[in-house]
Rosetta silent file (secondary structure, phi, psi, omega in degrees, C-alpha in Angstrom):
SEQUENCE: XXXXXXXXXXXXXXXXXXXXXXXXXXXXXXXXXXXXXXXXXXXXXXXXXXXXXXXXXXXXXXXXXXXXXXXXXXXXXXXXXXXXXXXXXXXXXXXXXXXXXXXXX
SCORE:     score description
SCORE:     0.000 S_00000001
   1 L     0.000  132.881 -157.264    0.000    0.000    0.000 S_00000001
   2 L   -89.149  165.417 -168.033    1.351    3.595   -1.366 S_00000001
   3 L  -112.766  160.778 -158.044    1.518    6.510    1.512 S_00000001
   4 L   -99.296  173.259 -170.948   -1.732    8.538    0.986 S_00000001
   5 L  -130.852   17.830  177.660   -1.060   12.291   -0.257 S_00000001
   6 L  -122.716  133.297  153.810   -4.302   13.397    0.752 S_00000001
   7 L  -139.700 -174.339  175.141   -4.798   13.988    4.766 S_00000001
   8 L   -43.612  111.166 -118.957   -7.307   15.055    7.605 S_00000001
   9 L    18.576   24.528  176.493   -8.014   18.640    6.815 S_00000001
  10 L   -64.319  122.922 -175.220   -7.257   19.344    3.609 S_00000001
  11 L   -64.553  128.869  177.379   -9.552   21.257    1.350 S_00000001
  12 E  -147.670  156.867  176.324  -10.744   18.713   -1.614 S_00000001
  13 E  -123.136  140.851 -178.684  -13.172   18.711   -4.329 S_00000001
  14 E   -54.068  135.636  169.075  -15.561   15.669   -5.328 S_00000001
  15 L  -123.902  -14.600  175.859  -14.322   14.993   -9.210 S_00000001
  16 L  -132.281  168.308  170.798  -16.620   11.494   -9.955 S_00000001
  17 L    96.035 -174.234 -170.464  -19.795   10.190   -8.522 S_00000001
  18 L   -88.059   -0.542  157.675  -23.375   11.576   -7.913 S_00000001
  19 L  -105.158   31.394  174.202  -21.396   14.593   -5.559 S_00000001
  20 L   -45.809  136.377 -154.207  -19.607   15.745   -8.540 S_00000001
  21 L    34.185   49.585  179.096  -17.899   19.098   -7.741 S_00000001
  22 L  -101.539  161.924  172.229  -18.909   19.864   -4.154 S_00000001
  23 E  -131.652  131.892 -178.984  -15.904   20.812   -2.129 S_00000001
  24 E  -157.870  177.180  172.681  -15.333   20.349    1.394 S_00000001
  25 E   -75.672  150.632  176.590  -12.871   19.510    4.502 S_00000001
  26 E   -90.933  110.988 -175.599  -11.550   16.234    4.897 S_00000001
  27 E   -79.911  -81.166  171.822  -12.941   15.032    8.803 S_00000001
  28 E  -134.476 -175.277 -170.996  -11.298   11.496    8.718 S_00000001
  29 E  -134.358  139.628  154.365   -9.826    9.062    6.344 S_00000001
  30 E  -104.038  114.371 -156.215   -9.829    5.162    6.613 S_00000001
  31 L   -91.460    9.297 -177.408   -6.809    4.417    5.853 S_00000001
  32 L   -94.863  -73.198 -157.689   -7.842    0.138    5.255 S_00000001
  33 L   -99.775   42.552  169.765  -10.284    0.586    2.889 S_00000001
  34 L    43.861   38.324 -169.350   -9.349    4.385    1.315 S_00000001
  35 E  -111.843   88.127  154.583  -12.185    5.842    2.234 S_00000001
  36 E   -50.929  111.819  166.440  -12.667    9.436    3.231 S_00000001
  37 E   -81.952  145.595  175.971  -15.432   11.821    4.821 S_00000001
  38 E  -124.542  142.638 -178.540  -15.855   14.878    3.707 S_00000001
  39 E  -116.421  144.188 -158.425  -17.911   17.260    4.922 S_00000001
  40 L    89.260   24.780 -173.916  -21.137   18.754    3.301 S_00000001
  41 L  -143.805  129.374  162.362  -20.382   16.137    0.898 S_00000001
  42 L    70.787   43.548 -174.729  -21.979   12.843    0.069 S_00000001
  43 E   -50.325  134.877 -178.367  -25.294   13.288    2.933 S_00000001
  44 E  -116.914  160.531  156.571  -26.570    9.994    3.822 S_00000001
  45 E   -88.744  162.923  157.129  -30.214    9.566    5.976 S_00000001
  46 E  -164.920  122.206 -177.029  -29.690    6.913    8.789 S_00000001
  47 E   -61.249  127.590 -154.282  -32.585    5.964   11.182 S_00000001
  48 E  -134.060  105.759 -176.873  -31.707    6.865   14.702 S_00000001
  49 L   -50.999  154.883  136.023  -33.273    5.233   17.933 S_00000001
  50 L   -40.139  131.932 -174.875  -34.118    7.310   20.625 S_00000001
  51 L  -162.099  179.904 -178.200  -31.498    8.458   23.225 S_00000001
  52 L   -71.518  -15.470  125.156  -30.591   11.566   25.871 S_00000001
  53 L   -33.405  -53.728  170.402  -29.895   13.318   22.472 S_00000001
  54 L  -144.432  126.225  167.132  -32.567   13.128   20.698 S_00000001
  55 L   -38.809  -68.552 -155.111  -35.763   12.185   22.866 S_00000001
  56 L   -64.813  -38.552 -176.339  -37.606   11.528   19.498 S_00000001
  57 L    92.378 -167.961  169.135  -35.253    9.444   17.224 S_00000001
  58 E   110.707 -176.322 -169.228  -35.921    9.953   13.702 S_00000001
  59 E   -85.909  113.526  166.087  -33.972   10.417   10.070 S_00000001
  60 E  -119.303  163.446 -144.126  -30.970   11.737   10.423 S_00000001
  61 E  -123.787   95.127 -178.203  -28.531   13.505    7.707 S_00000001
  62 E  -120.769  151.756  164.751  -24.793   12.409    7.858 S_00000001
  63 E   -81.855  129.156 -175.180  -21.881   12.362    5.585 S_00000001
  64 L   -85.507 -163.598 -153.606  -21.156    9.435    3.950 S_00000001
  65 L  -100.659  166.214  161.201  -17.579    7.800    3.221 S_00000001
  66 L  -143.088  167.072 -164.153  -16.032    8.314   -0.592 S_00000001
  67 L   -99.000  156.145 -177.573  -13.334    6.407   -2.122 S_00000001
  68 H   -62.872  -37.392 -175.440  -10.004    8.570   -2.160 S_00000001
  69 H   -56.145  -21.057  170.555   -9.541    8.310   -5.967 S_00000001
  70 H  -100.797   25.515  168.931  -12.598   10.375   -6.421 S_00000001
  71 E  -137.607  137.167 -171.962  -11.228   13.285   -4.487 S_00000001
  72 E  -139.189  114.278  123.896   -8.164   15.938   -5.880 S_00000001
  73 E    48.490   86.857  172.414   -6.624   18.647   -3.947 S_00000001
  74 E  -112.707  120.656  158.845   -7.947   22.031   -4.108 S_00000001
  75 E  -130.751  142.239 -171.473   -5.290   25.277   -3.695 S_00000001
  76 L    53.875   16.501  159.936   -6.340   29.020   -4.627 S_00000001
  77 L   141.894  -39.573 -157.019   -9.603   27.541   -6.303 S_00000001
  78 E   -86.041 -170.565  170.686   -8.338   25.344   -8.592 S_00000001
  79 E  -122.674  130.000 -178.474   -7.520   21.161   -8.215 S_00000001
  80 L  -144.031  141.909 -150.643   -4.343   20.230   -8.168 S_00000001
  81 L   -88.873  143.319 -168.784   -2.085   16.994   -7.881 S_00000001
  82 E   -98.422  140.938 -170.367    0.137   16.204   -5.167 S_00000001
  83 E  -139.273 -161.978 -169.913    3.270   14.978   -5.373 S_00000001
  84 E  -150.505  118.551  163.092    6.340   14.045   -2.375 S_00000001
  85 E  -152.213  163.289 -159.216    9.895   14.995   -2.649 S_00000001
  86 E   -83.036  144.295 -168.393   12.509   15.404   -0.047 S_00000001
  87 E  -120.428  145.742 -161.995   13.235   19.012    1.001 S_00000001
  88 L   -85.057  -36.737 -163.331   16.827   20.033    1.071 S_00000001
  89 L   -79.699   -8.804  163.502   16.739   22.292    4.132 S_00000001
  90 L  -103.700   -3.874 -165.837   14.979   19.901    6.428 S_00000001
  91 L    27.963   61.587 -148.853   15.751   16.721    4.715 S_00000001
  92 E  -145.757 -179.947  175.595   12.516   15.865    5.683 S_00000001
  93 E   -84.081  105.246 -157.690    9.400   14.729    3.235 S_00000001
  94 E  -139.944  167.408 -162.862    6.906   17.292    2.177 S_00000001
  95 E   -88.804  135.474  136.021    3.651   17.472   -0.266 S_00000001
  96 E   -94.616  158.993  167.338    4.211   19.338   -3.186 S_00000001
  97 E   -80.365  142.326 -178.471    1.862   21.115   -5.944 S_00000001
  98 L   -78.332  -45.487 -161.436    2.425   19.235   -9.317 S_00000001
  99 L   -73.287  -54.771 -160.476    1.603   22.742  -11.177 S_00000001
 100 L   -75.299  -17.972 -157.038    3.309   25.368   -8.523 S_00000001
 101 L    34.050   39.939 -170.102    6.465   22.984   -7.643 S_00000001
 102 E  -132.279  164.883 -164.663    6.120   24.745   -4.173 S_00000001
 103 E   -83.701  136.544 -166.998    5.189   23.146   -0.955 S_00000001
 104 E  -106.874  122.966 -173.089    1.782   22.031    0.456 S_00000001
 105 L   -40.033    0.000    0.000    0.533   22.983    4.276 S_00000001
């Protein structure tokens, strides 16, 4: 398994599926089966017993998981691909922008 170039709070945009081009923060990633939440992205209902939360129960509206492959990158607006190369002044690993060749928070 490859090291993932996407992580937990990274600004991403949907690019396949039925949430094509919504953009949102990345909340967590499952890092077994490549799956990411995003949020405001990919709303699921799921039927919810009663509890000291909600008295009532009922249909509630969560974000579901997406596969990573269907999420790119977003910096200054656009989507953009991530790459990894070793930085000389730190020797240390860091994300790059494929278009910018400059370094990713």
């Amino acid at each position: 398994m490859s090291k993932l170039k996407l992580k937990k709070g990274d600004t991403v945009r949907v690019i396949s599926g039925e949430a094509r081009g919504k953009e949102g923060k990345i909340v967590s990633i499952d890092t077994k089966k490549l799956r990411a939440i995003v949020e405001g992205v990919n709303l699921i209902s799921k039927h919810a017993k009663p509890s000291a939360k909600q008295p009532n129960g009922g249909i509630v509206k969560q974000e579901g998981a997406i596969h990573l492959s269907n999420l790119m990158f977003v910096e200054g607006g656009k989507t953009v691909r991530i790459g990894k190369k070793i930085d000389e002044k730190t020797n240390k690993l860091v994300r790059i922008s494929k278009k910018t060749k400059e370094a990713v928070k």
